[in-house]
N, C-alpha and C positions, 0 to 999 in steps of 0.2 A: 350360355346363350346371351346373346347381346342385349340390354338395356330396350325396350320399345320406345320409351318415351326422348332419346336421342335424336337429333337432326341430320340426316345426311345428306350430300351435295355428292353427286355424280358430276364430276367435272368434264367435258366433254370440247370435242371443237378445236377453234384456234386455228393458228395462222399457217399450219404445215398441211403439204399435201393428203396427208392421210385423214384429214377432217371429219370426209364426209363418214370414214368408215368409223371412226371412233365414234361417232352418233348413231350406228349399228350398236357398237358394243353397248352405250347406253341405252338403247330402247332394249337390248336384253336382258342386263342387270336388274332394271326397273321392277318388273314383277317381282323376281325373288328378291330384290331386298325388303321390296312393300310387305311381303308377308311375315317379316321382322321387327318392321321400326315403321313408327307411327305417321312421320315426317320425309318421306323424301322427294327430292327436289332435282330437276336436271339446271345446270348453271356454264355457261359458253366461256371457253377459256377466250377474253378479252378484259379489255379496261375498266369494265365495270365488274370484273370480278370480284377483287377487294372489296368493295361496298357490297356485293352482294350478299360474299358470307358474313358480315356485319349484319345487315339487316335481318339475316333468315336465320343469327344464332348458331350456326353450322358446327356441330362437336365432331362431326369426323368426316372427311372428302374419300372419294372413292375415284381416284383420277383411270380417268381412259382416252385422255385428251394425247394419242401418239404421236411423237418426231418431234422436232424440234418445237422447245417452248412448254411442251406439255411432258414431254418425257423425257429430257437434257438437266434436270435439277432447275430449271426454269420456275417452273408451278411448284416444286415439291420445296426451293427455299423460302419462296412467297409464303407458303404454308406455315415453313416452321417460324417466318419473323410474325406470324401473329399464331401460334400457338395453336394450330390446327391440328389435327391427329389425322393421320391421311396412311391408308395401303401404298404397300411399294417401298421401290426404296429410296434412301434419301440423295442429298446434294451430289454428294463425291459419285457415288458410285452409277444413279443417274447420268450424269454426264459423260464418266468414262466407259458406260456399257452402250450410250448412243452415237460414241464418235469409236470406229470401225478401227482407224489405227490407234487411238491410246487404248483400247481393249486388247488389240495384238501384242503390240510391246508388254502391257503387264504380262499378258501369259505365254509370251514368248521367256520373257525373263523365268517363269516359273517348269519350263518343259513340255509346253502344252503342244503334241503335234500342231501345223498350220502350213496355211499356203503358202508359198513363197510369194514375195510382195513387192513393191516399188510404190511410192508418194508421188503422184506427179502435182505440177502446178501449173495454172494459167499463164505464168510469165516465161516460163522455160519456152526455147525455142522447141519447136513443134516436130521436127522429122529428128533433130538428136533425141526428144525424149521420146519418142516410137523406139528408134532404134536400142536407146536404154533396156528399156521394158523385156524388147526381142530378146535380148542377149542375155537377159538375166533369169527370162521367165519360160521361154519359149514360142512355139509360133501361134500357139489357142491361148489368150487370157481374157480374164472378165472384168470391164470396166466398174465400179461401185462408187457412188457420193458416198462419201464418209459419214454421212449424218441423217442419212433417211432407214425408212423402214418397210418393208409391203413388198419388196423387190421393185421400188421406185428408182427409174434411173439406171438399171442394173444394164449394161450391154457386154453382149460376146463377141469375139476379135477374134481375126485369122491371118495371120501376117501384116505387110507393113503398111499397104495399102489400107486393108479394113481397119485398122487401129487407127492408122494416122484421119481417117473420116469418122471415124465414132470418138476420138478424144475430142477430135474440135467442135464435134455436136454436143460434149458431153461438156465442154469447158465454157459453152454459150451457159451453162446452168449453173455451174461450180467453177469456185478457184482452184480445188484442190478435189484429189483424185485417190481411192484406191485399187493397184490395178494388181492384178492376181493371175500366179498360174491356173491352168484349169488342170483338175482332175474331174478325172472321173468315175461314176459311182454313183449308190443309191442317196439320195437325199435322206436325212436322217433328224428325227429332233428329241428332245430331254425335256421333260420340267421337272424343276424341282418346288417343294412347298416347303418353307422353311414357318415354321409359328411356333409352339410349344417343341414339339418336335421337327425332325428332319426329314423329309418324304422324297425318296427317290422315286419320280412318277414314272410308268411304263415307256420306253422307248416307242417313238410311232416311227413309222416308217411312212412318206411320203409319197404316191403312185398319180400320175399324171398320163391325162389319153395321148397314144402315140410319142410318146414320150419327151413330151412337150414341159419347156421350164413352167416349174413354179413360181408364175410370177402376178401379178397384181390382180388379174383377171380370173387365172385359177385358182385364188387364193379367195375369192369373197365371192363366186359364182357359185351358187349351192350344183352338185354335180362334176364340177369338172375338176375334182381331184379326191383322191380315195385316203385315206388316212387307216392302216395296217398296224393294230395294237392287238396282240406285242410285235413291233420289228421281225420281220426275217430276218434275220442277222446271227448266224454264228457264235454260243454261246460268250466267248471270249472279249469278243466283239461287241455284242451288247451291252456286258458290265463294265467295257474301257467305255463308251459312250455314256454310262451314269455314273463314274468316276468323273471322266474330265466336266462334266457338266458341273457336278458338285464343287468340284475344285476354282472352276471360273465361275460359279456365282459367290463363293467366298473371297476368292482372291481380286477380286472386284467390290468386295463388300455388300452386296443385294442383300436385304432381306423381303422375306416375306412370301415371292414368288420368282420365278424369270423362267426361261425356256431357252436352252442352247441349241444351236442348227448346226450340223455335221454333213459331211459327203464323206460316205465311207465308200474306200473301193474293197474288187471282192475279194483281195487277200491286204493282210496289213494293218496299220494302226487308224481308227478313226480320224479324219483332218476337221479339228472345230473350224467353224463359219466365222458367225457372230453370234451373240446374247442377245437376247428382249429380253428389260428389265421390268417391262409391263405390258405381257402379252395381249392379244387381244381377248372381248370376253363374244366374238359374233357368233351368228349359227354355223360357221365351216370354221370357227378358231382351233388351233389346237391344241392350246391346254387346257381348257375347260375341256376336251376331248380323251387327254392322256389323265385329269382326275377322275371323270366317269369312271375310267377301265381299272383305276386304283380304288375304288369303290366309294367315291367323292362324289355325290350327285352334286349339279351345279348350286339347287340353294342351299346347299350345304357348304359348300366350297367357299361363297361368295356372302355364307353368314360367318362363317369362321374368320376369313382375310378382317372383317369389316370390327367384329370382336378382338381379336389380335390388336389391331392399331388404336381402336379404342381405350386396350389396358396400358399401351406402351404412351398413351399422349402422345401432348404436344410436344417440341424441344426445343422449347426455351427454356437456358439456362437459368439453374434455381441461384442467386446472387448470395443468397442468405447463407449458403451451405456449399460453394465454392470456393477455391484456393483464395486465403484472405491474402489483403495487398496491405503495405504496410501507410501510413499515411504522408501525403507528402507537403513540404510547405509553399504553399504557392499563395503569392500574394496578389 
């Protein structure tokens, strides 16, 4: 059990769309970590953050400040240059688990089923890169900002017409673009808990009314979407879905916790999404949802993560006991 008389800072907020809900995930943590530790504190991902966790002594952060800034190694290097011990995971693998295509190429390169894909950009001319996409992807693809989360942003295309008016609505927001074949299938997701040991959490399966995407509104409405633990899925099916999970949160370097999103069709290999390397912790999230079903209650869940980062510290480098340098003459 974790220390009572430590400081924590719930990091929350910040400059990305997803603000207001990351102040969800904080007003839920709050209780259960109060019932842990003596001190806790909600603190706004902005420019007085630095001075804050100075003044308030802060031994360990509990970041849920999501998307850009809060979840991109943004917050989490700030952390490590003043020696903060914070859940999650750190610089590299932050960043490469919230930008959409450096997460595909790493586990493209490692054999990780995926969609087929095309980059587009702002400056390319406009009806050759429609026609691009067409030909490489098909006549259904789904547009994605590269660096958001929540299903912000996300739109669906049906030939050349509809892409060619949802890119240029989508490039009034973004320089750059990831655009996908669509399959289709059940919506699918993975967590895994990585701390002392290695927790493959129950696959959930994702169910929406009328069969409507999961998207920003079904996703924090209490009701409008059903979370199915354990997955329907085909015994086979299910353990390639907490393989590949396991494997892209390693080969991505996450520790601590993450959640991979899958669209499995109904015969064949699971097709991985993306990663959240810091899922959310609100009342419809769903890994706090797939630890319940593992027999995790949430303050249990959320005393353990906050213990874990505690023993591992901060990470700043010990100088005293690092590769010695030899001396040089400089005058």
């Amino acid at each position: 059990m974790p220390l009572r008389n430590k400081t924590v800072a719930i990091v929350c907020g910040g400059p990305s769309p997803e603000a207001d809900v990351s102040r969800l995930s904080a007003g839920r943590l709050s209780p259960a970590v109060e019932k842990y530790f003596e001190k806790v504190i909600h603190l706004e991902l902005d420019e007085q953050l630095p001075a804050q966790l100075l003044t308030h002594k802060v031994d360990v952060v509990f970041p849920v400040a999501h998307g850009p800034m809060g979840e991109d190694g943004s917050l989490q290097g700030l952390l490590d240059i003043m020696g903060i011990a914070y859940v999650g995971s750190g610089v590299l693998a932050s960043a490469s688990a919230l930008d959409k295509s450096v997460t595909k190429r790493i586990l493209h390169a490692a054999g990780i089923p995926l969609a087929k894909d095309q980059i587009v950009h702002r400056h390319e001319e406009l009806d050759s890169c429609v026609q691009r996409c067409l030909d490489c992807l098909g006549e259904q693809v789904i547009i994605k900002p590269l660096g958001q989360g929540s299903g912000i942003g996300v739109q669906f295309a049906t030939g050349h017409e509809d892409l060619r008016e949802k890119l240029g609505e989508s490039f009034e927001k973004d320089q750059k673009l990831l655009v996908e074949e669509f399959i289709a299938g059940k919506e699918i997701t993975a967590g895994i808990l990585d701390l002392e040991d290695t927790t493959l959490l129950p696959v959930t399966e994702i169910i929406t009314p009328d069969g409507a995407w999961y998207d920003y509104v079904h996703r924090y409405t209490p009701g409008l979407s059903e979370h199915i633990i354990p997955a329907q899925l085909p015994e086979q099916q299910y353990h390639r879905v907490q393989e590949i999970a396991l494997k892209a949160h390693q080969l991505l370097g996450c520790r601590d916790l993450s959640r991979s999103d899958f669209v499995v069709p109904e015969v064949g290999c699971p097709i991985f999404s993306e990663l959240n390397n810091l899922p959310g912790m609100t009342p419809t999230s769903l890994f706090p949802d797939g630890a319940r079903a593992a027999g995790i209650p949430f303050e249990k869940l959320v005393c353990r993560l906050l213990d874990h980062a505690l023993k591992r510290g901060g990470q700043q480098t010990d100088k005293e006991n690092y590769w010695p340098l030899p001396e040089l003459a400089i005058s």
